[in-house]
C-alpha positions in Angstrom: 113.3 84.5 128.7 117.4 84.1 127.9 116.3 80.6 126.1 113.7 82.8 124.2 116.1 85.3 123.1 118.6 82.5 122.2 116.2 81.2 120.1 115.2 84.4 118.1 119.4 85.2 117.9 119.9 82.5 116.3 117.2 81.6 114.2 118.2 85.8 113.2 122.0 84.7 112.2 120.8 81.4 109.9 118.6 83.8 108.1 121.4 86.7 108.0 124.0 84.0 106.8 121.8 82.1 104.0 121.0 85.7 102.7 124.9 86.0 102.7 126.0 83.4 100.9 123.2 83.5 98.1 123.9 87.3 97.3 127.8 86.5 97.5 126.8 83.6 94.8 124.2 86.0 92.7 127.4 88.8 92.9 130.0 85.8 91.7 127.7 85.2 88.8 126.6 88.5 88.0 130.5 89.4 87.5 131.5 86.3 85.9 128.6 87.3 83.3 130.1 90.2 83.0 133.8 89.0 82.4 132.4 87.0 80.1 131.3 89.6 77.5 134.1 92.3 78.3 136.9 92.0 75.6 140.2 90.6 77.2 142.0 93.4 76.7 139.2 95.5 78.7 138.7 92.9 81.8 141.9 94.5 83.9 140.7 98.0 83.9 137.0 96.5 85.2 138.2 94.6 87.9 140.3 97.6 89.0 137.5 99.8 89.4 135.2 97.2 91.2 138.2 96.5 93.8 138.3 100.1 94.3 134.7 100.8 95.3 134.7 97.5 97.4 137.5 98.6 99.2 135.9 102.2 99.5 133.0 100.7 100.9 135.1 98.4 103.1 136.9 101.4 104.8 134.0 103.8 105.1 132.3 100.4 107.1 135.0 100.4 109.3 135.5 103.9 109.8 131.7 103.5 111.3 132.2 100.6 113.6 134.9 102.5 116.4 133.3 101.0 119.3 135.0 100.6 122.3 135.5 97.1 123.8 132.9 95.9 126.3 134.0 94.4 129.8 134.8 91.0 130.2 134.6 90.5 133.7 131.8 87.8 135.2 129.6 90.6 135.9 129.1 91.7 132.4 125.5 90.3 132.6 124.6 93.2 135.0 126.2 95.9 133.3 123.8 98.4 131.2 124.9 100.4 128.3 124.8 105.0 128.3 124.4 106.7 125.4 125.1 110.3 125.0 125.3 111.8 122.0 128.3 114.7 121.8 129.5 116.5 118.1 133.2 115.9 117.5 135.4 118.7 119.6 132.3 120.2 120.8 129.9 119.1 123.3 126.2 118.4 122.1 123.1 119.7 123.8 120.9 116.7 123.8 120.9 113.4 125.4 119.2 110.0 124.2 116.3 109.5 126.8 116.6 106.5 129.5 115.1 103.5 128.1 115.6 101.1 131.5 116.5 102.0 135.1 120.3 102.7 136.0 122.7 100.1 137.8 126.4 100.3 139.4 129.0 99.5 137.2 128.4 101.0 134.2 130.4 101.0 131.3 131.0 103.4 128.1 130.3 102.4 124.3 131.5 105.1 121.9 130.3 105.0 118.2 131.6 107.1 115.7 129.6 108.1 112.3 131.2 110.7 110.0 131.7 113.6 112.4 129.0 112.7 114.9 129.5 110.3 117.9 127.6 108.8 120.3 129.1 108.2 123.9 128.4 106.8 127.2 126.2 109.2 129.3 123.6 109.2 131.7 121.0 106.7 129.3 120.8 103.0 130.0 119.6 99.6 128.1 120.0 96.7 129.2 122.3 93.8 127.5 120.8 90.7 126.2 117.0 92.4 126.1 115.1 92.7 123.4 112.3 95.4 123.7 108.8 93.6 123.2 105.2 94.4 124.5 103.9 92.5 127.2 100.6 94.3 128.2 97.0 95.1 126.0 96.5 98.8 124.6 93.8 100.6 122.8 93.9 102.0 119.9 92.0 104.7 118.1 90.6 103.5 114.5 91.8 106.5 112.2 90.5 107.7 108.9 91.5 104.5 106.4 91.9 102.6 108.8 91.5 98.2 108.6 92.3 95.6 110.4 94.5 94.4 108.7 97.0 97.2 108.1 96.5 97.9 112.4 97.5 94.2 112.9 100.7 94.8 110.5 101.5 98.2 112.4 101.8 96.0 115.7 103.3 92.6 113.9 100.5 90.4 114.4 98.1 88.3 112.8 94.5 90.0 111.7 92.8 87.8 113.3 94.3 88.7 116.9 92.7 92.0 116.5 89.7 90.5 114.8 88.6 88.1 117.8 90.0 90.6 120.3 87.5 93.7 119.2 84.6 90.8 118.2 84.6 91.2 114.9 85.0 88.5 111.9 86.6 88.0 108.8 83.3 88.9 107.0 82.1 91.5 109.3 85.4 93.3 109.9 84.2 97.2 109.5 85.3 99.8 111.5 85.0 103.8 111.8 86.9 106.1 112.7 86.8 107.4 116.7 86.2 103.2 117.6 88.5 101.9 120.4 90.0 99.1 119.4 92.0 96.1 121.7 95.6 95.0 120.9 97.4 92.2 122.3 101.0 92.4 123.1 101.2 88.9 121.3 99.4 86.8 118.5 96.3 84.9 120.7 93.0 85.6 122.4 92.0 87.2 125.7 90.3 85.1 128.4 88.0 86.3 131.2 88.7 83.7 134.5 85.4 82.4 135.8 84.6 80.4 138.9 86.5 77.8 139.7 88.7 77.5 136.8 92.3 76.6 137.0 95.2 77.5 134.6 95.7 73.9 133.2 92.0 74.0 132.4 92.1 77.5 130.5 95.7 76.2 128.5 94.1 72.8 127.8 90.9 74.6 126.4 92.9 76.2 123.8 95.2 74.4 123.2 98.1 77.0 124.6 101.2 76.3 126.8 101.2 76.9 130.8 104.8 78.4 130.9 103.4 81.2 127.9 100.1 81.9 129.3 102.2 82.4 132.9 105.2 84.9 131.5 102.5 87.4 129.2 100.3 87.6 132.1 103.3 88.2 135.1 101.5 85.5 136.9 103.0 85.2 140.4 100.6 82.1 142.2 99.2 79.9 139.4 97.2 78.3 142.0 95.4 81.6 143.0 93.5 83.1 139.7 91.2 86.5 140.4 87.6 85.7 139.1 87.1 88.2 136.4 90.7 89.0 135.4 91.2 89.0 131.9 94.1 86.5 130.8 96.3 87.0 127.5 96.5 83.0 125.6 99.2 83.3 123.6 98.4 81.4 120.2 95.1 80.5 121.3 92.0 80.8 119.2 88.0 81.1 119.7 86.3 77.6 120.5 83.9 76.4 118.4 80.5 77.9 119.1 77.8 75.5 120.3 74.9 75.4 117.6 71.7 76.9 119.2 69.3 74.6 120.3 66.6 73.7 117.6 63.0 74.9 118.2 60.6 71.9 119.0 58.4 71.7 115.5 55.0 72.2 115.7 52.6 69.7 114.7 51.7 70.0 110.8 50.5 68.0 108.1 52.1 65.7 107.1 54.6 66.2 104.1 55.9 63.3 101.7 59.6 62.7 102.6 61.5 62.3 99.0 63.9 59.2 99.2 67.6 59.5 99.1 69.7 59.4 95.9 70.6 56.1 95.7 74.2 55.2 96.6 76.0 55.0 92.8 78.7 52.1 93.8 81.5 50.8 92.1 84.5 48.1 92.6 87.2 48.9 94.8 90.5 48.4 93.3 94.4 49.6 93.4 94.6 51.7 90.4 96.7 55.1 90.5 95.4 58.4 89.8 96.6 58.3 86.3 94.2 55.3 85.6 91.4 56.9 87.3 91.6 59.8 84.8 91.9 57.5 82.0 88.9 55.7 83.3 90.7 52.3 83.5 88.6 51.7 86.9 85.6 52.8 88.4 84.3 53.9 85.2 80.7 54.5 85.8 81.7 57.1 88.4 82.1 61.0 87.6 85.3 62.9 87.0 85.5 66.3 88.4 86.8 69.0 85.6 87.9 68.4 82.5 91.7 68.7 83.9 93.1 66.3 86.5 94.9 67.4 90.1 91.7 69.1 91.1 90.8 68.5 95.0 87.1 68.3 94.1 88.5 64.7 91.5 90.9 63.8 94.1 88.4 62.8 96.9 86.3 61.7 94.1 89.0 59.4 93.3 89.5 58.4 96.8 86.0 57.8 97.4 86.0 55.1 94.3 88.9 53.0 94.9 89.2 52.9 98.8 85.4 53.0 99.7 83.8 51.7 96.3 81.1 54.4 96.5 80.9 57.2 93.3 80.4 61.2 94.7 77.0 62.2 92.9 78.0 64.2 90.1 76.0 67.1 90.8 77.7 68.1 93.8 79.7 70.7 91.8 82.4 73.1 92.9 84.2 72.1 96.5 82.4 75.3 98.1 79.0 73.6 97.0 79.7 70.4 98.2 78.4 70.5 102.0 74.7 71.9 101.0 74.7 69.6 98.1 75.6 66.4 100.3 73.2 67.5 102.4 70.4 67.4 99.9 71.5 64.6 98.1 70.5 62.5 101.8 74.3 61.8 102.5 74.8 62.8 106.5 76.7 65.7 107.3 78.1 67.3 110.6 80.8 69.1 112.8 82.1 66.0 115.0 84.0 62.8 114.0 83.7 59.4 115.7 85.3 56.1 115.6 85.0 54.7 112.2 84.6 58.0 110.4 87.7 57.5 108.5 87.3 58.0 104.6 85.4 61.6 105.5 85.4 64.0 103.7 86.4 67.7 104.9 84.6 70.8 103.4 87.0 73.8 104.0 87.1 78.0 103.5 90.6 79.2 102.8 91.1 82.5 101.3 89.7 81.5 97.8 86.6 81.8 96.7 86.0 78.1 94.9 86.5 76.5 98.5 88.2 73.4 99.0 87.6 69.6 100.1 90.1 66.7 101.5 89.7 63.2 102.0 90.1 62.1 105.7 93.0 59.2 106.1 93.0 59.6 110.0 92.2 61.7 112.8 93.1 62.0 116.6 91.3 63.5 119.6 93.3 66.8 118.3 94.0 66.7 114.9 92.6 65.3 111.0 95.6 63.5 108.5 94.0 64.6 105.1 95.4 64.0 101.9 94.5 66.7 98.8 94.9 68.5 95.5 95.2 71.4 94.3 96.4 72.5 98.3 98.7 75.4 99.0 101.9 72.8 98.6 100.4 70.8 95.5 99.3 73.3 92.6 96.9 71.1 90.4 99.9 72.0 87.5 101.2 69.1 89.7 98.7 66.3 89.5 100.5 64.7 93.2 98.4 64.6 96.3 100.4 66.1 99.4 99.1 65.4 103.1 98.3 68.1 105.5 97.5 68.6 109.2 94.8 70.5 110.8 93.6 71.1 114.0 90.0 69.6 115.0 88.1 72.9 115.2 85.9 75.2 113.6 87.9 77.9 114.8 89.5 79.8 111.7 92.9 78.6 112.1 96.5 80.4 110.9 98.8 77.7 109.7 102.0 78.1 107.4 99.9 77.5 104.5 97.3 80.4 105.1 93.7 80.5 106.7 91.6 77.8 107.0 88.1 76.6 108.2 86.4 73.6 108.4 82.9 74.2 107.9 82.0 70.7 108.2 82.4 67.0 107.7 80.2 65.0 104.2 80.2 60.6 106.0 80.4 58.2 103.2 77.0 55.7 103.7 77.6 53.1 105.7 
C-alpha cells in the first residue's frame, strides 16, 4: 500500500514540476514579448509594477501557509492529524467531522487563512493515506443520466460500469429509478465457482494475484467461498464462445460458386513510396486515391511480403471481414502457427473501421504494423507498430478502444 502511494506521489510531483517549468518558460517569454515592444524609456515603470504584484501574491501565499511543525520523533508514522476549526479571538461553534479512528499521541496542525484558522481538535486522518474506495456501491440512474458521465463522476472507465450492469457499448440505455453496480476500481466482477483457485481466476483475465488479494481484503487465498463475488482489477469479459451451429437439414442440392481466383504478383523489396508510384506489383489495387491509408498499407504488405494482391472490391476496412468472407478467402477468431502475414479487422471509435497487417503474435498478444493508427495520422504516410492483447474483449489501451472482430488468412 506505502509502495502504491509512493508511486502515485511521485508520479504527482513529475507532473507538478513539468507543469512548473513550462509555465515559468511560457511567463519568461510572454514578458520578454512584452519588453520587446514597450518603448525603453517605459520598460522600468512595467517591471516595477509586475514585481509588485508578484511580491503581493508572494506575501499573501505565505501569510496562508502558518502551519505548525509536525513531530519528528520515530513514531511520526503513528501519529494522526485534528482539525478544529476556531474564528480568530473567538471560539467557533463547529468542528470538522472524524474522518478515521483516534490514536495516542496526537499532535496539533494550525492553518491560518485570512481571519479564519483551523486547529487541532478532536478530528483525525491519518498521515500518508490517501482516501480511495475499496468496496462496490449502487447507484440510482437519475434523470439525464449515461454511462458515461456516471463512470467520470466515480473516475473510471465506461466500460467498468458497462460490463458491471451487463450492458454494451451499443446497447448502453438506461432510465431513470435503474440500480446500477460501481466498482471501487477500473475491472470486472467475478462470481467463484467450484473448485476454482485464485491463480486460475487472475490467469483467466489476465489480472495480478497481489491486486485481486488487497480490493477484495482476502485473508486465506487458499480458501475461496463458492458464490462470493470477486472485484479483478483491470480485468475484462472473455471472449464469448460462438453458439453451436444447428445441424443442416437435408436439401437439394445448390451449385457452390468457385472462389475468386487468387490475383498474385512478385514479391519484391520496394518501399511504400514505390508501391504508390506503382514501380512494383503493378497489377495489384491501390486503396484511395491518397497514400498512408491502413486499408493501402496492408494492401501493400500483402504484395511485397506474401506476393498475393487484396481483391479490390473489398472496400472500406469496416467492410473488409464480410467481403473476405464472400470473396472465399478464410476468416476466423483464433490464430495458429503459421498464421503470420494476417490480417486484423478492428472497431475503434470511428466509424470507417480499421485493418493491420499481422508481423507476429504470441500466446497473449498480436505485433501489428499500420496506417492511419492513433500514433500515425495518414498526413504522415509512416507505418507505426502497435500491441494488442489476443481477445475479442473490447480492450482500453492508451490509444483508445479497440476490438478485434476477427482475423482475414492469406491463401495458402
Amino acid at each position: 500500500m506505502q509502495d502504491s502511494v509512493l508511486r502515485k506521489f511521485a508520479k504527482f510531483m513529475i507532473g507538478f514540476i513539468k507543469k512548473g517549468i513550462l509555465r515559468a518558460l511560457y511567463f519568461w517569454h510572454c514578458l520578454k514579448r512584452i519588453c520587446q515592444k514597450i518603448e525603453p524609456g517605459k520598460q522600468l515603470p512595467v517591471f516595477l509594477v509586475i514585481a509588485f504584484f508578484v511580491f503581493f501574491s508572494f506575501q499573501q501565499i505565505k501569510d496562508c501557509k502558518q502551519i505548525v511543525s509536525l513531530p519528528t520523533s520515530s513514531e511520526n508514522n503513528n501519529q494522526e492529524i485534528h482539525f478544529q476549526a476556531i474564528q480568530k479571538e473567538e471560539k467557533a461553534d463547529f468542528q470538522i467531522a472524524s474522518l478515521t479512528r483516534e490514536r495516542e499521541n496526537d499532535f496539533k496542525i494550525a492553518l491560518a487563512l485570512n481571519d479564519t484558522a483551523f486547529v487541532a481538535g478532536n478530528s483525525v486522518i491519518e498521515k500518508n493515506i490517501i482516501p480511495t474506495r475499496t468496496e462496490v456501491e449502487k447507484y440510482i440512474v437519475r434523470p439525464n443520466d449515461n454511462p458515461w458521465d456516471i463512470a467520470e463522476k466515480y473516475g473510471l472507465n465506461v466500460y467498468t460500469v458497462l460490463w458491471a450492469n451487463d450492458l454494451t457499448y451499443w446497447r448502453s440505455n438506461i432510465k431513470p429509478g435503474d440500480e446500477l453496480i460501481i466498482l471501487p476500481v477500473d475491472g470486472i466482477l467475478h462470481q467463484i465457482k467450484n473448485n476454482e483457485k485464485l491463480s486460475q481466476i487472475a490467469n483467466k483475465y489476465k489480472a495480478e494475484i497481489e491486486e485481486i488479494i488487497e480490493i477484495n481484503e482476502i485473508e486465506n487465498p487458499d480458501s475461496l467461498t463458492v458464490g462470493e463475488e470477486l472485484i479483478i482489477p483491470n480485468g475484462s469479459p472473455l471472449p464469448v464462445a460462438p453458439a453451436p451451429k444447428p445441424t443442416p437439414q437435408p436439401t437439394s442440392p445448390k451449385k457452390v460458386s468457385a472462389p475468386a481466383p487468387i490475383l498474385t504478383t512478385e514479391r519484391s523489396d520496394c518501399n511504400y513510396s514505390d508501391w504508390r508510384n506503382k514501380s512494383c506489383a503493378p497489377n495489384c489495387h491501390r486503396y484511395y486515391w491518397q497514400p498512408g491509408q491502413c486499408t493501402d498499407w496492408v494492401a501493400y504488405k500483402w504484395a511485397t511480403e506474401l506476393g498475393q494482391c487484396v481483391p479490390p472490391t473489398w472496400g472500406n476496412a469496416r467492410t473488409w471481414l464480410t467481403n473476405a468472407r464472400n470473396s472465399g478467402f478464410q476468416t476466423g477468431l483464433t490464430l495458429h502457427p503459421g498464421d503470420e502475414g494476417s490480417i486484423v479487422v478492428l472497431k475503434c471509435n470511428n466509424w470507417y473501421g480499421h485493418v493491420a497487417y499481422i508481423e507476429s503474435f504470441d500466446d497473449n498478444y498480436i505485433y501489428v504494423t499500420e496506417m492511419n493508427g492513433p500514433s500515425n495520422p495518414s498526413w504522415t504516410q509512416k507505418p507505426a507498430p502497435r500491441t494488442l492483447r489476443r481477445t475479442t474483449a473490447w480492450q482500453n489501451t492508451s490509444q483508445g478502444g479497440w476490438q478485434i472482430l476477427g482475423y482475414i488468412y492469406p491463401r495458402k
